[in-house]
OpenMM code with the backbone's topology and positions (N, CA, C; nanometers):
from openmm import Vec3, app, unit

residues = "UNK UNK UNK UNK UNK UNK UNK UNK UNK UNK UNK UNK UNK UNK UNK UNK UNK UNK UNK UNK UNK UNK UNK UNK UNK UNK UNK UNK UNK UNK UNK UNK UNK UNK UNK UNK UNK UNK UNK UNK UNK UNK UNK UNK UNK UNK UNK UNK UNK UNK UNK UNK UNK UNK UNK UNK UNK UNK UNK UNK UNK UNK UNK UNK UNK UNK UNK UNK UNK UNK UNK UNK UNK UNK UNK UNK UNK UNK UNK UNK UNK UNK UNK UNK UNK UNK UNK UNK UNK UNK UNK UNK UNK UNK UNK UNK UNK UNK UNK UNK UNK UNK UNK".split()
positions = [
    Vec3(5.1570, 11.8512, 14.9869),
    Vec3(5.0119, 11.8525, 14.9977),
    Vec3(4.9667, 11.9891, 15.0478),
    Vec3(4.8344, 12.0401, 14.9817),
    Vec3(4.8011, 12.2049, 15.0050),
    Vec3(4.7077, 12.1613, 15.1743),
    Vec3(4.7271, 12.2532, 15.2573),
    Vec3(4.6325, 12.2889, 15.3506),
    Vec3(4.4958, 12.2515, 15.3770),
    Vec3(4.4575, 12.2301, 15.4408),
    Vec3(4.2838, 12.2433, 15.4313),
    Vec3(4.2576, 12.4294, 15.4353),
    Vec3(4.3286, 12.4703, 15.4972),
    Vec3(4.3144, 12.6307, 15.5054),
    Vec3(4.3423, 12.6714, 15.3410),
    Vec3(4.4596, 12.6130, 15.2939),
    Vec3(4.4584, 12.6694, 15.1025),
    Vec3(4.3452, 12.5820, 15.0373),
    Vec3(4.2695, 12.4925, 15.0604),
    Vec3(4.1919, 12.4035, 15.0151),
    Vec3(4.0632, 12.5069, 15.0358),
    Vec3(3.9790, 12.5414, 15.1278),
    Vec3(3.8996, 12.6473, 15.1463),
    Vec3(3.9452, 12.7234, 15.0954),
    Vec3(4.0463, 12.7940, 15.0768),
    Vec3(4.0502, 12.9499, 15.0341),
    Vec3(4.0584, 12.9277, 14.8602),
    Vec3(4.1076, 12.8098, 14.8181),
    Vec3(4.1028, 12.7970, 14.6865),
    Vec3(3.9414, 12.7571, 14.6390),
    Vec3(3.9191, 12.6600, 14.7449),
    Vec3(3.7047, 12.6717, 14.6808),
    Vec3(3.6434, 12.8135, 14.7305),
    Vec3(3.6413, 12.8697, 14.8029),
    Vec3(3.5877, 13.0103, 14.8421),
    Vec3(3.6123, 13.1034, 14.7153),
    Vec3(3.7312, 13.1226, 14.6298),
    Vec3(3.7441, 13.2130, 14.5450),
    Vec3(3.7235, 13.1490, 14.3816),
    Vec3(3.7338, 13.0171, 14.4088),
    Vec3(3.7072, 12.9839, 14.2944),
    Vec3(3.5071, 13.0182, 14.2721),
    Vec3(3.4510, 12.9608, 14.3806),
    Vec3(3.3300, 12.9830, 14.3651),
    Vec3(3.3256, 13.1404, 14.3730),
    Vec3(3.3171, 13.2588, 14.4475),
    Vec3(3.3577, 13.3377, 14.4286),
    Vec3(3.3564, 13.4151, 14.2614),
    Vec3(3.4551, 13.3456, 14.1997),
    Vec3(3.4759, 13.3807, 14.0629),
    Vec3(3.4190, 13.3502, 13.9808),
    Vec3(3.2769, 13.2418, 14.0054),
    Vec3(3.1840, 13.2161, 13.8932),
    Vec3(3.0223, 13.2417, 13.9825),
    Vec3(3.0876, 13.3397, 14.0881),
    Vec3(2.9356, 13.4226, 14.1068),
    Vec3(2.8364, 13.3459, 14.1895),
    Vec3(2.8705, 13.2331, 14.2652),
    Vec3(2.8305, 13.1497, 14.2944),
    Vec3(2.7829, 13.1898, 14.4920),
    Vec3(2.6613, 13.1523, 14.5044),
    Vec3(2.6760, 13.1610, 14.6821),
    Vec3(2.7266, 13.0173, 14.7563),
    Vec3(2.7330, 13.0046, 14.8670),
    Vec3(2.7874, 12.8511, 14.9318),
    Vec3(2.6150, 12.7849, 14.9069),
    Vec3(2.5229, 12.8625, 14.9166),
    Vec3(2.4184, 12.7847, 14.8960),
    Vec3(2.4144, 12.7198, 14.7294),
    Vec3(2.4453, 12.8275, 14.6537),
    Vec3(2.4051, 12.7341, 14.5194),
    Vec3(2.4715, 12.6317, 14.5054),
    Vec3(2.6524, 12.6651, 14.5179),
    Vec3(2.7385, 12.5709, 14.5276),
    Vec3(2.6790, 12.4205, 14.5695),
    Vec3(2.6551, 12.4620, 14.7043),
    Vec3(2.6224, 12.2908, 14.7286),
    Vec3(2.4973, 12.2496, 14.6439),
    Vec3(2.3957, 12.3330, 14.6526),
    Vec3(2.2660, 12.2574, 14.5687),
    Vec3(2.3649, 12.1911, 14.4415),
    Vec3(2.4640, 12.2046, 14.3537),
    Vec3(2.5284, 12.1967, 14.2595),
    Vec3(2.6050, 12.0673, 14.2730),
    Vec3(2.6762, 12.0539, 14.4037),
    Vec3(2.7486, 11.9430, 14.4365),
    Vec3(2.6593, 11.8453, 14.5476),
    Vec3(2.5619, 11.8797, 14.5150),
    Vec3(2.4753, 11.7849, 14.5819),
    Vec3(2.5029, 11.7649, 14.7506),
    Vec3(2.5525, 11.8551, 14.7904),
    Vec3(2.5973, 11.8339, 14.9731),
    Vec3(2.4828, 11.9612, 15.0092),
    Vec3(2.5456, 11.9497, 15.1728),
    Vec3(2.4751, 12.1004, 15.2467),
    Vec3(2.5711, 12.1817, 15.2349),
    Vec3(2.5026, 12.3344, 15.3046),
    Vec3(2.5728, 12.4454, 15.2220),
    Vec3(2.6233, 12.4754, 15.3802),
    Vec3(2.6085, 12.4077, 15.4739),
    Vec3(2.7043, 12.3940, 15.6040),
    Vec3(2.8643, 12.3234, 15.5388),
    Vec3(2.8267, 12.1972, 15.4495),
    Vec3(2.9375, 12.1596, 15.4567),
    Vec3(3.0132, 12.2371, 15.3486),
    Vec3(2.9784, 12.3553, 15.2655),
    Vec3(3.0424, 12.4321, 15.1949),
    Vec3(3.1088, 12.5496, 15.3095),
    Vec3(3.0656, 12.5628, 15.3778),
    Vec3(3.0900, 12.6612, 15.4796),
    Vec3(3.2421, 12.5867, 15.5578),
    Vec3(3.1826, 12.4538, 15.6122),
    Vec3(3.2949, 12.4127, 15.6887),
    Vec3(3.4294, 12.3793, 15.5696),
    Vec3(3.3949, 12.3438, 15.4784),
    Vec3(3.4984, 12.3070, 15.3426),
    Vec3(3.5993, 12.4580, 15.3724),
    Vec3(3.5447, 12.5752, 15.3040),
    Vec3(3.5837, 12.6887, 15.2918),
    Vec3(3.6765, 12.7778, 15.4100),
    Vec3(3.5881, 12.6932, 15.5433),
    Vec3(3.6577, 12.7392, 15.6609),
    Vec3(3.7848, 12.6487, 15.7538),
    Vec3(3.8032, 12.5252, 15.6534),
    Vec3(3.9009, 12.4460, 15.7311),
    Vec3(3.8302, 12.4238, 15.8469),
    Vec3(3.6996, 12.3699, 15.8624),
    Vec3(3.6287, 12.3311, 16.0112),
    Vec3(3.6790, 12.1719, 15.9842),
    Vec3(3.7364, 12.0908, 16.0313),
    Vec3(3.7409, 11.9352, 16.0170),
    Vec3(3.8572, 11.8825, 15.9159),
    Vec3(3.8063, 11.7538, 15.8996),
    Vec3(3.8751, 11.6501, 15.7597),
    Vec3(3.7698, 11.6417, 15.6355),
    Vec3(3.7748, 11.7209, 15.5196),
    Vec3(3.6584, 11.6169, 15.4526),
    Vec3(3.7199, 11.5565, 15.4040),
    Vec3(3.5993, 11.4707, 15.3257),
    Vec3(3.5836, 11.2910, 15.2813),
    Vec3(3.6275, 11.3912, 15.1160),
    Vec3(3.7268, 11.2328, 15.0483),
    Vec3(3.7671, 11.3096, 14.9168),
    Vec3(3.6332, 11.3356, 14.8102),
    Vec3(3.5696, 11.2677, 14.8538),
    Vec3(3.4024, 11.2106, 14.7565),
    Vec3(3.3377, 11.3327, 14.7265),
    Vec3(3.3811, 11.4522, 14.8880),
    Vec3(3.3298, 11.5542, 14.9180),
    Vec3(3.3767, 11.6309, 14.8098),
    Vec3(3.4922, 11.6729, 14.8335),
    Vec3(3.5945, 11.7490, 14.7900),
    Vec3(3.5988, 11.7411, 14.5797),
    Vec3(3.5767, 11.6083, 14.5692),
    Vec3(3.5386, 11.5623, 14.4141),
    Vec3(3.4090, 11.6170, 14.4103),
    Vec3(3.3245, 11.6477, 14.4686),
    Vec3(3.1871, 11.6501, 14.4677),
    Vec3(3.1822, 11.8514, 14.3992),
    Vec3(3.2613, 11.9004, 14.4803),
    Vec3(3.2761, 12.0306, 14.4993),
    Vec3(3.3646, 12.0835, 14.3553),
    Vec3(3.4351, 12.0286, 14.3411),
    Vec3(3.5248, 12.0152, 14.2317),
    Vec3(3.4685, 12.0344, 14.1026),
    Vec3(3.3949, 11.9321, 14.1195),
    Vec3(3.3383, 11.9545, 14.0012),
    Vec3(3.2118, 12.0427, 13.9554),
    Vec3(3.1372, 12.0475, 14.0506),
    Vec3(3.0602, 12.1717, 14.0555),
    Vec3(3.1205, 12.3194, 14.0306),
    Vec3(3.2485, 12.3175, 14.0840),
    Vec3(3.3344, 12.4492, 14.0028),
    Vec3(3.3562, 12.4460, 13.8844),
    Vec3(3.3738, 12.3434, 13.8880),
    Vec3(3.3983, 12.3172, 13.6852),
    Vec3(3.5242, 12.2934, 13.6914),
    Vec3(3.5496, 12.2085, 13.8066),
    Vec3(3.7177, 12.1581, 13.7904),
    Vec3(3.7558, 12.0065, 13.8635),
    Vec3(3.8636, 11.9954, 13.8873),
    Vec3(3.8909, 11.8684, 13.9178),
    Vec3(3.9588, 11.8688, 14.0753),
    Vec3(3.9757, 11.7681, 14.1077),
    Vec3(4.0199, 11.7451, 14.2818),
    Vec3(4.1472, 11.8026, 14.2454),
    Vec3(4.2186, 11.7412, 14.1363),
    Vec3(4.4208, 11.7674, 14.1067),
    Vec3(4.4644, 11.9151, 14.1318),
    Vec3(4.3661, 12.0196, 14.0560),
    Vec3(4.3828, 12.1021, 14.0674),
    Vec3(4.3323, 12.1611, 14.1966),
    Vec3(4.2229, 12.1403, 14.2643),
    Vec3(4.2275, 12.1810, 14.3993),
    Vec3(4.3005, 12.1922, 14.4773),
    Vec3(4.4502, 12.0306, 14.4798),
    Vec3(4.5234, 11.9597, 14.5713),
    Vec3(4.5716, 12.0253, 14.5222),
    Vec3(4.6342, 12.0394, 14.3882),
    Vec3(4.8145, 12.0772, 14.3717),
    Vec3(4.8741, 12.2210, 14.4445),
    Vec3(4.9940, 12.1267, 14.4669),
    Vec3(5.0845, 12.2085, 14.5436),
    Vec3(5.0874, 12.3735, 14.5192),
    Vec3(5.1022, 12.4128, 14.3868),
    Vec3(5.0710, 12.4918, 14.3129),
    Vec3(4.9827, 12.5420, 14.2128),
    Vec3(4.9327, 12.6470, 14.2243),
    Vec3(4.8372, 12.6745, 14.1361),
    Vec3(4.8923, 12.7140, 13.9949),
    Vec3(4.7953, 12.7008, 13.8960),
    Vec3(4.8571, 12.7538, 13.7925),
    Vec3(4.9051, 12.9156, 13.8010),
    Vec3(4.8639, 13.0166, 13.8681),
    Vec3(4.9029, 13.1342, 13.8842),
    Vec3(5.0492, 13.1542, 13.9083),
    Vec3(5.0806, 13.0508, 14.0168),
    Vec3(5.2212, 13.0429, 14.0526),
    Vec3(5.2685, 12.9626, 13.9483),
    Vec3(5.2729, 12.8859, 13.8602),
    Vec3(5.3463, 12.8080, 13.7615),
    Vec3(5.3734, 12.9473, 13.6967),
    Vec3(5.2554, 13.0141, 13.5905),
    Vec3(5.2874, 13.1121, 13.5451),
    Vec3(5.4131, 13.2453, 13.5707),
    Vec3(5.3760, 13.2597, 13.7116),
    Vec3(5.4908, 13.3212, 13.7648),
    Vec3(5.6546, 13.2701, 13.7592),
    Vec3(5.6488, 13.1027, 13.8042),
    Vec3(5.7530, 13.0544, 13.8062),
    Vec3(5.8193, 13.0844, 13.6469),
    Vec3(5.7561, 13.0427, 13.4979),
    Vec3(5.8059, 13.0403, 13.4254),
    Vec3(5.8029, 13.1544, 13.3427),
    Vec3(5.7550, 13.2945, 13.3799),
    Vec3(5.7498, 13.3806, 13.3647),
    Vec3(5.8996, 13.4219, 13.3977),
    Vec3(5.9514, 13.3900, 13.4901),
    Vec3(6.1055, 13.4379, 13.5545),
    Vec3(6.2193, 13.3730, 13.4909),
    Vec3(6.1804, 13.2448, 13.3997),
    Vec3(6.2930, 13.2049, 13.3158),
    Vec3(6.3241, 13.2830, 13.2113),
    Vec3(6.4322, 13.2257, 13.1650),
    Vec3(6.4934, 13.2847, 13.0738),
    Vec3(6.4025, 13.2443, 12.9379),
    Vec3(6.4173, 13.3506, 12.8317),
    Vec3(6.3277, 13.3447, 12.7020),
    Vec3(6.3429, 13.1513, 12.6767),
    Vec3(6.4657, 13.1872, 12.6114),
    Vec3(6.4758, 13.0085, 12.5800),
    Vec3(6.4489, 12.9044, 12.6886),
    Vec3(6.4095, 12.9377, 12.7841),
    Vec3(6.3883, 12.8031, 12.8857),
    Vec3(6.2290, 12.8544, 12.8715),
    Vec3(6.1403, 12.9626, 12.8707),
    Vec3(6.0130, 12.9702, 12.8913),
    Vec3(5.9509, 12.8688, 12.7201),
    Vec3(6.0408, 12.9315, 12.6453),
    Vec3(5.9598, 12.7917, 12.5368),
    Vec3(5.9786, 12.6709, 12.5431),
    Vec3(6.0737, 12.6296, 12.6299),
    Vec3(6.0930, 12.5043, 12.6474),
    Vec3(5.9888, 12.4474, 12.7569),
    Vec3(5.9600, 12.5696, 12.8249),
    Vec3(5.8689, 12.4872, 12.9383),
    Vec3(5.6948, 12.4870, 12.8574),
    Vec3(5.6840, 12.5968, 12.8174),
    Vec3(5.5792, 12.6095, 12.7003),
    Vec3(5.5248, 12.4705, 12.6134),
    Vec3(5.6159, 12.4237, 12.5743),
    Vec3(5.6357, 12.3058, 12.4827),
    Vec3(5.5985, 12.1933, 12.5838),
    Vec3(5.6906, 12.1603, 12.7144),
    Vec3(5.6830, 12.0359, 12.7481),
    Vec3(5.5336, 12.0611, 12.7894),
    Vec3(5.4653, 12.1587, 12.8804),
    Vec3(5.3426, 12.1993, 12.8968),
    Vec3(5.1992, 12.1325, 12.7875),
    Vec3(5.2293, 12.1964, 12.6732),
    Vec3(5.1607, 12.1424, 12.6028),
    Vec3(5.2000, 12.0067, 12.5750),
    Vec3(5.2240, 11.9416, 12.5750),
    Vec3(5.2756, 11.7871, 12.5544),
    Vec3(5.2320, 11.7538, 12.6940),
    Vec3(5.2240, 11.7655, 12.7904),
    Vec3(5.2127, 11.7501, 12.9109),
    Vec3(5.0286, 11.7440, 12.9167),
    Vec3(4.9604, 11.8627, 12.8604),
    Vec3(4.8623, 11.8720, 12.8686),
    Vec3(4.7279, 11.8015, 12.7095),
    Vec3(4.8451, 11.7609, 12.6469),
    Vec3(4.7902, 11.6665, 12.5276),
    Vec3(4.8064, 11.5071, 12.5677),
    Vec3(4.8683, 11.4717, 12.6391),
    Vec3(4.8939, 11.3849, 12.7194),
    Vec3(4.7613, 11.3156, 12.7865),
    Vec3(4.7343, 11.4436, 12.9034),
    Vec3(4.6414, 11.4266, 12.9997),
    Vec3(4.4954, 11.4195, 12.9263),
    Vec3(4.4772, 11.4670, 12.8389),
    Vec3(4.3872, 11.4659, 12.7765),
    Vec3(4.3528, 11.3802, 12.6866),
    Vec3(4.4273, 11.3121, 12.6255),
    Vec3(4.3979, 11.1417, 12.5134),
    Vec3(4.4149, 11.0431, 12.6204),
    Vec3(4.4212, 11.0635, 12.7523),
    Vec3(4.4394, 10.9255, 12.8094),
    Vec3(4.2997, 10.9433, 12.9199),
] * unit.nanometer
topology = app.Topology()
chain = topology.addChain("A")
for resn in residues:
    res = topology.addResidue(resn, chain)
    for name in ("N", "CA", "C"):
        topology.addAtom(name, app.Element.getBySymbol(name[0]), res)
């Protein structure tokens, strides 16, 4: 499970990256732009409702907020395999992500 400290720093730059202030953000996710502040700063526990709330106002989902890893680091990880293991991971990837998507 990621941090509340990587949990803020992953909504801070994600918003960040679509130009966004903590004020619009929340007008967006329908909260206060305190609780974008405390989100961003690891002040507390939030509620997941929150965190879904925020999520999607980035234009993304809670999974990817939580996961252990970001896609940056996947990239990296399979960047370091070997040719024939990077298409193999390539492949299950897409199958993986055609998956998630018809269901």
């Amino acid at each position: 499970m990621v941090s509340y400290e990587e949990l803020g720093r992953r909504i801070r730059e994600r918003r960040r990256s679509l130009g966004l202030s903590q004020e619009s953000l929340a007008e967006r996710a329908g909260v206060s732009k305190e609780t974008i502040g405390r989100l961003e700063q690891a002040a507390g526990t939030p509620a997941l409702e929150t965190v879904d709330k925020v999520s999607l106002a980035l234009g993304t989902n809670v999974s990817v907020l939580l996961a252990e890893r970001t896609c940056e680091e996947v990239a990296v990880l399979v960047a370091e395999l070997p040719e024939r293991e990077q298409e193999i991971a390539r492949v299950m990837l897409q199958a993986l992500s055609e998956h998630v998507h018809a269901g």
